[in-house]
C-alpha positions as CSV (number, residue, x, y, z in Angstrom):
1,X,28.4,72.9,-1.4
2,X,25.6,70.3,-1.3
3,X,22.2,71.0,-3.4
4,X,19.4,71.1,-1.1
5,X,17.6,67.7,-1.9
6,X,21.1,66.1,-0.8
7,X,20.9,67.8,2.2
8,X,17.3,66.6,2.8
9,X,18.3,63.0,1.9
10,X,21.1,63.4,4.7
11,X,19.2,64.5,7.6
12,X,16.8,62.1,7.1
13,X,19.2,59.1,6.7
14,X,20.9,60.7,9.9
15,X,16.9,60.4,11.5
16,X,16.5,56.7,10.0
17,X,19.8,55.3,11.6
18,X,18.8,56.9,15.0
19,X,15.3,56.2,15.1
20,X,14.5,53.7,12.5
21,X,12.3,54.0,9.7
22,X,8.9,53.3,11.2
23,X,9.9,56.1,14.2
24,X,11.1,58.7,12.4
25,X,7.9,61.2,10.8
26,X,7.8,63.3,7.9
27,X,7.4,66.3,10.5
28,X,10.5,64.8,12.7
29,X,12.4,64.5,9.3
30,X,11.2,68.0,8.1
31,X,12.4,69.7,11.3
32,X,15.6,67.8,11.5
33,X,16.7,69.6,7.6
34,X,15.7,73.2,8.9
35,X,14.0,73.5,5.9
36,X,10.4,74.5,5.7
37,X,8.3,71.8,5.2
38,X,7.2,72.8,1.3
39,X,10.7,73.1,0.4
40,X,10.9,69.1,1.8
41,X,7.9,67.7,-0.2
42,X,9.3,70.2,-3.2
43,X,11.4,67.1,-3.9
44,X,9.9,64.2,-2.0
45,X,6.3,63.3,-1.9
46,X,6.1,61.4,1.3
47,X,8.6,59.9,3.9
48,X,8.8,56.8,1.3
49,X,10.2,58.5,-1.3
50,X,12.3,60.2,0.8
51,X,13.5,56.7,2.5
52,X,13.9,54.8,-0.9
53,X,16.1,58.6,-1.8
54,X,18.5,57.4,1.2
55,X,18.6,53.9,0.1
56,X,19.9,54.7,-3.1
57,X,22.1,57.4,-1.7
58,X,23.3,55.5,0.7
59,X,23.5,51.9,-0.1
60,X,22.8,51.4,-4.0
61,X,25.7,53.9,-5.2
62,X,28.5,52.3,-3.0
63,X,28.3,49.2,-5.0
64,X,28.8,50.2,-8.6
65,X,32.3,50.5,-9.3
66,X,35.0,53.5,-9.6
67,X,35.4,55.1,-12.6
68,X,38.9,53.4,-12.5
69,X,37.5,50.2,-11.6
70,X,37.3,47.1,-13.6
71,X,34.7,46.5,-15.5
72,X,32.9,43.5,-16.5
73,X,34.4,41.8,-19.4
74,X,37.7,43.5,-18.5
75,X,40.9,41.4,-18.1
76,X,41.1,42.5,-14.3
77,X,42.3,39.5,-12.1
78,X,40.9,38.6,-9.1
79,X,42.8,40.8,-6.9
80,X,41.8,43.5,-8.7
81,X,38.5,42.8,-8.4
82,X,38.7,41.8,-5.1
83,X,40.2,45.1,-4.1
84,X,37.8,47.2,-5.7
85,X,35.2,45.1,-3.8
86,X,37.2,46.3,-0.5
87,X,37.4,50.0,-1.5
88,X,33.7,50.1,-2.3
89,X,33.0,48.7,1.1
90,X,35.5,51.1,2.9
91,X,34.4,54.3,1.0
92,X,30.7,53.1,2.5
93,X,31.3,52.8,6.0
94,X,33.6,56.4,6.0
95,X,30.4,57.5,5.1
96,X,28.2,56.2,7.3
97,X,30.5,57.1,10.2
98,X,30.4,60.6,8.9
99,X,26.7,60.4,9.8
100,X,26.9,58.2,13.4
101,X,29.2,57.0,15.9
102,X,27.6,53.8,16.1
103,X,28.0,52.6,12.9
104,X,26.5,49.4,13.5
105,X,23.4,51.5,13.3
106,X,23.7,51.1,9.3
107,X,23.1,47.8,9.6
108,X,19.9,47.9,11.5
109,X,18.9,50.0,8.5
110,X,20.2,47.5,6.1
111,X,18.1,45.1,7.6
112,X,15.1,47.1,7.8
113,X,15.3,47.5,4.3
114,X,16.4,44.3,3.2
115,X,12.3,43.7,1.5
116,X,12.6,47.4,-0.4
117,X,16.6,46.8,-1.8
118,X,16.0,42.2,-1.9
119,X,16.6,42.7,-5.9
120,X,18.6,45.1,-6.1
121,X,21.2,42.9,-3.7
122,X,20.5,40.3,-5.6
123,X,21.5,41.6,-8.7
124,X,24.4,43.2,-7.2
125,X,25.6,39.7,-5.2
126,X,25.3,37.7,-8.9
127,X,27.3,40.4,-10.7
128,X,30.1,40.6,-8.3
129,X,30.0,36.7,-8.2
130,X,30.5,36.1,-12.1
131,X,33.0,38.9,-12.2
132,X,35.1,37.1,-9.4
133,X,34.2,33.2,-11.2
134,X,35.8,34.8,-14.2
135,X,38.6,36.0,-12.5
136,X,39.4,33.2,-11.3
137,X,39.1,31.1,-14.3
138,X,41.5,34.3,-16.3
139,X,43.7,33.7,-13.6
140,X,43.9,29.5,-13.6
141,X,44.2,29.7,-17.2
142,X,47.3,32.3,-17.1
143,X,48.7,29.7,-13.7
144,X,48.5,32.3,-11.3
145,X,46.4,30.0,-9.2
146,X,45.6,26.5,-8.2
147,X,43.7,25.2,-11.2
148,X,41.8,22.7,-8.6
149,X,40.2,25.7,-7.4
150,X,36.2,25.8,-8.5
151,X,35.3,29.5,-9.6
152,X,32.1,29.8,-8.1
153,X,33.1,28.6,-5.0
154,X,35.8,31.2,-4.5
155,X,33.5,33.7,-5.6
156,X,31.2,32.7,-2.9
157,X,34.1,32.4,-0.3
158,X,35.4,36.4,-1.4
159,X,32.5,37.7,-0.9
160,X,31.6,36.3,2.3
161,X,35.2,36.8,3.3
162,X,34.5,40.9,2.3
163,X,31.0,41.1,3.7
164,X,31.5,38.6,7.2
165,X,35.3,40.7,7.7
166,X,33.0,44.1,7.5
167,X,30.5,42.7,9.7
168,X,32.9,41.2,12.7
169,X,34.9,44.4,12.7
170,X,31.5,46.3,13.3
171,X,30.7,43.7,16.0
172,X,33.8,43.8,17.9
173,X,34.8,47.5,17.3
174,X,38.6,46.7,18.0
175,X,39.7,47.6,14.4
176,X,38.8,49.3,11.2
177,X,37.3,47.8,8.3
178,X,40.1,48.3,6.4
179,X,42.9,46.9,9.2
180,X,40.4,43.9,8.8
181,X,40.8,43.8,4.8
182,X,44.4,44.8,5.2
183,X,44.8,41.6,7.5
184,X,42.9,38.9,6.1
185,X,42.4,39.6,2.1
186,X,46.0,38.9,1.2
187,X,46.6,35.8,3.0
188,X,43.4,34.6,1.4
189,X,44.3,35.8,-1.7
190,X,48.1,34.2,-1.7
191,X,46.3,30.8,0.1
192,X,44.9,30.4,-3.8
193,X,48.1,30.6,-5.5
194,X,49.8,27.5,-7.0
195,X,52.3,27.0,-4.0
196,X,54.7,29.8,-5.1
């Protein structure tokens, strides 16, 4: 059973994919939780705390990685990371759709937040990147791929590859994200290999 403040957090992301952030008010989004509207500002000030709640909530934890995951400084290779990049990615959009049938809706949010969350994405984009870089260097060293290869540039190309696949796939609608990932990650992956 969810806690109350999650539940709060919920309905209002709900409110900020159908109506945006600037249309949705703190009465709409005290309404829309059925909760009286001390019990709402009992754990959020204003509708800005409440958004930068769903931000986290709904953006900030999908990128930190599994319990299970590998960690920085780890001796995962770079389909391991890679994967765990997927997963995260997949376990956000099950989410979101939990929440709207249009999830393309999440990224109108994501771009209406994009000047709240800039550093937080940034910080998240450079981690991912050296964790990949180093993956790829692990992996030249032990000759599991093309040692040709530049680290940061295959960094660059997985994560664009991750983000751009999601993106499409919302676009078009003809697949899921992880048909997409299914379909294009291991023939990128196996494209990097020394020719075996």
């Amino acid at each position: 059973m969810k806690d109350t403040k999650t539940s709060i957090i919920e309905c209002a992301f709900r409110l900020f994919l159908e109506r945006g952030y600037e249309n949705a008010s703190m009465s709409d989004l005290v309404t829309a939780s059925g909760l009286s509207k001390g019990a709402v500002y009992h754990h959020f000030k204003d509708k800005d705390a409440l958004h930068d709640a769903a931000i986290e909530y709904f953006f900030v934890r999908f990128f930190e990685p599994e319990e299970t995951a590998a960690r920085p400084g780890s001796d995962a290779n770079l389909e391991q990371i890679i994967y765990e990049l997927c997963a995260g990615y997949e376990r956000l959009i099950a989410e979101i759709a939990t929440f709207t049938t249009d999830v393309s809706a999440y990224y109108r949010f994501i771009f209406s937040i994009l000047p709240k969350v800039k550093s937080v994405i940034t910080l998240k984009i450079a981690t991912a990147r050296a964790e990949i870089a180093a993956a790829v260097r692990q992996d030249q060293e032990a000759g599991r791929l093309r040692s040709c290869l530049l680290p940061d540039v295959v960094a660059d190309q997985c994560l664009a590859l991750i983000e751009g696949g999601g993106l499409l796939c919302m676009l078009e609608g003809k697949e899921t994200v992880s048909a997409v990932f299914q379909r294009t990650i291991p023939r990128y992956l196996r494209s990097l290999q020394d020719g075996r």
